[in-house]
N, C-alpha and C positions, 0 to 999 in steps of 0.2 A: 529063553522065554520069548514067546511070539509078541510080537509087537498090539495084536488085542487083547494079551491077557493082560500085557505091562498095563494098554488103555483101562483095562476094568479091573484092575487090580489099585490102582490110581483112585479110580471114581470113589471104589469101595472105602479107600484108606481116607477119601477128604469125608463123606459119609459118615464116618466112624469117630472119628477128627473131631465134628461137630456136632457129631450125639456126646460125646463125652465132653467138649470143650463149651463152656456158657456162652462166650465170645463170641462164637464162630455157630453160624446156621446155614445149611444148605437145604431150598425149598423141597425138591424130589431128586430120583435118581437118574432122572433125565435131566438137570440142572449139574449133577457130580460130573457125569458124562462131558459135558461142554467145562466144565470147569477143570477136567483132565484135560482135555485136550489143547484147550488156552494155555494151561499151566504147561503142559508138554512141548507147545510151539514157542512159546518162552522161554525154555531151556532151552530149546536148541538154538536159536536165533542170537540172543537178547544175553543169556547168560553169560555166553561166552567170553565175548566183548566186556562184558560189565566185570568177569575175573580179572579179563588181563589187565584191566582199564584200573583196580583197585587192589592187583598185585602188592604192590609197597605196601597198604595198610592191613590186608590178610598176612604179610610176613611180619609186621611187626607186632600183631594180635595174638602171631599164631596161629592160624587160620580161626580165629571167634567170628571176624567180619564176614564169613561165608556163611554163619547165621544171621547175621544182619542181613546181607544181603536174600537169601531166602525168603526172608522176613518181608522183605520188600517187594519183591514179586510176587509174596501171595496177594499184597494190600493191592496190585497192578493187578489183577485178576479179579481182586474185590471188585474196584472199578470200571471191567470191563464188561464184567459177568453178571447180567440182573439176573436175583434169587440167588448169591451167595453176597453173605455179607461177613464180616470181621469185624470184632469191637476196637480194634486197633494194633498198636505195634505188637505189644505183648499177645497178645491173640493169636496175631500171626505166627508169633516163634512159636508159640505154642502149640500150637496148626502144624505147623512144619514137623516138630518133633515127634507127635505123635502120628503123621502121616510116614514119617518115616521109619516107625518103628512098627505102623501096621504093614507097611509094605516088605518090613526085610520079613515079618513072620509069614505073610502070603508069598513070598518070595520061596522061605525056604518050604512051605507044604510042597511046590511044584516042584518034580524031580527032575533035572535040566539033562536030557540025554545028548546034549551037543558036546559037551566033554570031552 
């Protein structure tokens, strides 16, 4: 999958996120947009480090703390991002789970011919 459709496949899922979640509001789809993006340079960057860095309590959770951590990133994107807001921890996971379940279904509509 091309690296614009992951971006607007993202926008869509935090979109969708915050139409369904009360918590969570994203002003337009030009605010999702920049909220993909932030959220995407964060994973690359930031996450990384934040795994290995919190290694020992993802093994002993079982990886549960890799939702925590999610969790936290999206609340860091709260903050960076005016016109997305979160009503808190719980909002976030909440945010996250259903971003990630809109993503794997927009994921799988797309037929991946790189295989």
């Amino acid at each position: 999958m091309g690296l614009l459709l992951t971006w607007l496949f993202s926008a869509l899922s935090v979109l969708g996120g915050a139409y369904v979640l009360p918590g969570a509001s994203v002003e337009s789809f030009g605010v999702a947009l920049v909220v993909a993006l932030v959220l995407g340079l964060i994973n690359i960057t930031l996450k990384p480090v934040l795994k290995l860095l919190t290694l020992p309590i993802n093994l002993l959770t079982l990886g549960l703390f890799g939702v925590v951590l999610n969790a936290l990133l999206l609340m860091l994107v709260d903050e960076l991002v005016s016109g997305f807001s979160l009503g808190g921890f719980w909002s976030a996971v909440l945010l996250s789970f259903v971003m990630s379940l809109i993503m794997a279904v927009l994921s799988g509509l797309v037929k991946d011919d790189e295989a």
